[in-house]
Residue, then its C-alpha position, 0 to 999 in steps of 0.5 A: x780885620x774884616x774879610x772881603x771877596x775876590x770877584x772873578x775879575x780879581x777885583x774886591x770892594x774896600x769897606x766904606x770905614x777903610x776908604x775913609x781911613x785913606x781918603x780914597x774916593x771913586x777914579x783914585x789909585x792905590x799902589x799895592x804892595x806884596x809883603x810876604x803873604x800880605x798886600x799893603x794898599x797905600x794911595x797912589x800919588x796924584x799925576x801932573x796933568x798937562x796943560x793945553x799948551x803943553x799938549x799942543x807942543x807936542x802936537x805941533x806939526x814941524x814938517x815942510x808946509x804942504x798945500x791942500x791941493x797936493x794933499x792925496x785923499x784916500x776913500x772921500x766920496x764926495 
């Protein structure tokens, strides 16, 4: 076991051997897991991410066609 320190962000660095051991790299997560008076860091799963079409169908305006000339511009200073 190999002591580390807590900086005063509370963050700590994982030992090189430790990372490896977990298949950690640089932007993964890590779940944590308080146990008693100890902390279990296991790696967090991958998240889906969303294709372009699906965050397009979320962005979809459904609303009543409005033209551009009824549009009310606030602070354009043309």
């Amino acid at each position: 076991m190999r002591a580390v320190l807590i900086s005063t962000k509370g963050q700590i660095v994982l030992p090189v051997a430790v990372r490896k051991a977990l298949g950690l790299s640089p932007g993964m997560r890590v779940n944590v897991k308080v146990e008693g008076k100890s902390a279990r860091l296991t790696p967090a799963p991958a998240k889906k991410t969303a294709t372009l079409e699906e965050i397009q169908s979320l962005l979809k305006y459904r609303g009543p066609v409005v033209p551009i000339g009824a549009m009310r511009v606030t602070g354009y200073q043309g």
